[in-house]
C-alpha positions, 0 to 999 in steps of 0.5 A: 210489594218487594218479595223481600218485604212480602217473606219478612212478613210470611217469615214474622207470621209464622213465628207468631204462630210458631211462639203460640204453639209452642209456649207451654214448652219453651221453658223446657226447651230453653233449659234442655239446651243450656244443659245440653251445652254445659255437658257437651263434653260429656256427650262428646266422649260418650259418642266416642265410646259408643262410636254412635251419637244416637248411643251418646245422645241416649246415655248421656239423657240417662244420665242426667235423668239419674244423676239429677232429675231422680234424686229431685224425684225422691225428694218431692215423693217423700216429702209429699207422703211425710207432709201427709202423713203428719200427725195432728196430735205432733203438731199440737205438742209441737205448738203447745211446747213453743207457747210454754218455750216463749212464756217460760224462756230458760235464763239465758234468753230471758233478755229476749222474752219481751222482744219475742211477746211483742212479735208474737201479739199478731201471731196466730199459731192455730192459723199457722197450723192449717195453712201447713196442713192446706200447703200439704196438697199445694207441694203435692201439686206442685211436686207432679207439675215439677216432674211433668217438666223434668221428664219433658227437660230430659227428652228436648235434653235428647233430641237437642244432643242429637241433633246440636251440631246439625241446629248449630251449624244451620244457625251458624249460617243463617244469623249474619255474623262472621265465623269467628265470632259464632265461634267465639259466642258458642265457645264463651256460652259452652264454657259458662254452662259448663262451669255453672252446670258442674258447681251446682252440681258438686255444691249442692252434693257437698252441702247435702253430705254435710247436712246428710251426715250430721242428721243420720247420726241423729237418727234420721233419714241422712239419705233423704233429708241430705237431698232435700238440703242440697236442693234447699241450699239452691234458695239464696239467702234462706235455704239452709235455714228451711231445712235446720230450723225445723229441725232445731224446733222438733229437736227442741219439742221433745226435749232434745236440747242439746240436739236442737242447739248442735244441728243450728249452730252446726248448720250455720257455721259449718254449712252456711258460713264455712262451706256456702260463703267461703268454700263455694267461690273456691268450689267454682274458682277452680272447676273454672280453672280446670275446664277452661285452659284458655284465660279469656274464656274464662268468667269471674267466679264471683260474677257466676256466683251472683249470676246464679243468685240473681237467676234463682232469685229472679226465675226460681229453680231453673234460674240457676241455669237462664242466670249465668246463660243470660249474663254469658251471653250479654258479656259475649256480645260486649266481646263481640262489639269490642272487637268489631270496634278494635277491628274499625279502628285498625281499618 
C-alpha cells in the first residue's frame, strides 16, 4: 500500500471518530464561528483597546452573552413562569366569551358568522385548552435545552475569538487553494456575517420597541413582551401575529374593544407592514452600505433578506445565522470559479 493511500485512510478514520465525537456540539460550534466572524471587528477593536486578545476574546464573549443570550433568558423564564401560573378560571372566561363572540358577532362582522360556524363544527376548544396546558411544561423543557446551548455557543464563541486567527491561517495552509482566493472566500463570508449578524439585531430591537411601547401604555410588561416580539418577529410570515392576536383575544375577552382593535390594526400596518416589509430591506440596505466601502463585497439585501427567511424556515432559530452563511459561502465559490475560468481563458 502507497503511504499516501495508507494516511488518506488514517486521516477519513479519524474524522469518522472525531464527527461521532463531537456531533452533540457541532450546531453550537457551527454558529459560534459564524458569530465570531460577523463580529470580528468588534473583537479587533476590543484587543486594541485592551492591547491583549485573551481580554477581547473575553469582553467581546460578555458582550454578546448580555446583549443577545440574556434578554432571550429573560424571555424563556418569564414566559415559563406566566404559562404556569395561568388561570384555569381565565381560560374558561377566555373561552366562554369566544363562543358567546362567535354565536353572537356585533353587526359589522354578521357576514362572517356563517364562514366562522362552518370552520369552527370541528373544532374542539376544551381540546384546544389542554393542549396549551400540556405546552406548558414543553416550553419549560425546551426554554433549559435553549440556554444549555446558548451558554455552550457563548464559551466555542470565546475560544473561537481567541484562537481565530491561528485556526485561520492553519486552514489557510492546508486546503489547496491559492492566497488570494482564501482571502477572497474569508473577506466575502466576513463581510455577509457581519451584515446578517447586525440587521437581525437592529430589526429585532426596533420591531420589539414598537411593540414594547405600544403594550406598556396599555398596562403591560412593555419590557417583556417587546423581547419576546423581537424574537417573535424572527418567525417568517407568522411571528407578529403570535404575539398581537393573543393579545387582541384577551383584550376582546374583558371587553376591551377598542383596545383589542387598536393593538391588531396597530401591529399589522405599522409592525408588520410598514416597519417588516418596507423598513427591514432599507434597514439591511444600508447597514450594507456602511460596513462594506468595497461594491464587490457587497450581497444583495433582497438576497440577505430571503436568506435569512429560508434559513429560519428551514434550521429554525439558529437559521438566521447558517442561511445567509450557506448562501455566502456558495456565491463565494461561484466567485471563486469565475475568476479560475477568466484567468484560463487569459492564459
Amino acid at each position: 500500500m502507497k503511504p499516501q493511500y495508507f494516511v488518506a485512510i488514517l486521516f477519513a478514520t479519524s474524522l469518522y471518530w472525531m464527527y461521532l465525537l463531537y456531533a452533540p456540539f457541532l450546531l453550537s460550534i457551527t454558529i459560534a464561528a459564524l458569530l465570531a466572524v460577523s463580529t470580528s471587528n468588534i473583537q479587533n477593536y476590543l484587543e486594541k483597546t485592551f492591547n491583549s486578545k485573551f481580554l477581547g476574546a473575553l469582553s467581546s464573549s460578555f458582550l454578546l452573552a448580555v446583549l443577545f443570550f440574556a434578554p432571550l433568558g429573560y424571555f424563556l423564564t418569564n414566559l415559563t413562569i406566566k404559562l404556569n401560573a395561568i388561570d384555569p378560571v381565565m381560560i374558561d372566561k377566555i373561552e366562554i366569551y369566544i363562543n358567546s363572540f362567535i354565536l353572537n358577532p356585533p353587526e359589522y362582522l354578521l357576514f362572517l358568522k356563517p364562514y366562522v360556524m362552518d370552520a369552527m363544527k370541528d373544532f374542539d376548544v376544551n381540546s384546544l385548552t389542554s393542549f396549551a396546558l400540556s405546552l406548558t411544561g414543553k416550553i419549560g423543557a425546551f426554554s433549559a435545552a435553549f440556554l444549555k446551548n446558548a451558554f455552550l455557543v457563548v464559551v466555542f464563541y470565546f475560544f473561537a475569538q481567541y484562537n481565530g486567527s491561528v485556526i485561520v491561517g492553519f486552514l489557510k495552509r492546508v486546503i489547496q487553494i491559492s492566497v488570494d482566493e482564501s482571502t477572497l472566500l474569508t473577506k466575502e463570508l466576513s463581510s455577509v456575517m457581519s451584515v446578517v449578524f447586525y440587521s437581525i439585531i437592529i430589526n429585532a430591537m426596533f420591531q420589539g420597541i414598537l411593540f414594547g411601547v405600544v403594550v406598556s401604555f396599555m398596562g403591560y410588561n412593555g419590557l417583556l413582551f417587546g423581547i419576546m416580539y423581537g424574537f417573535a418577529s424572527l418567525i417568517p410570515v407568522i411571528g407578529g401575529v403570535l404575539m398581537w392576536l393573543p393579545f387582541m383575544i384577551y383584550e376582546f375577552s374583558i371587553g376591551n374593544t377598542s383596545s383589542a382593535i387598536f393593538i391588531a390594526l396597530y401591529s399589522i400596518v405599522v409592525i408588520s407592514i410598514i416597519a417588516d416589509t418596507f423598513i427591514k430591506p432599507l434597514i439591511i440596505k444600508e447597514i450594507n452600505m456602511r460596513l462594506l466601502e468595497d461594491d464587490d463585497a457587497r450581497m444583495n439585501e433582497l438576497v440577505i433578506f430571503f436568506s435569512i427567511i429560508a434559513g429560519l424556515s428551514t434550521f429554525g432559530f439558529w437559521g438566521m445565522i447558517l442561511g445567509p452563511a450557506i448562501t455566502a459561502l456558495f456565491l463565494t465559490i461561484l466567485k471563486l470559479f469565475e475568476a479560475r475560468t477568466k484567468e484560463c481563458q487569459t492564459t
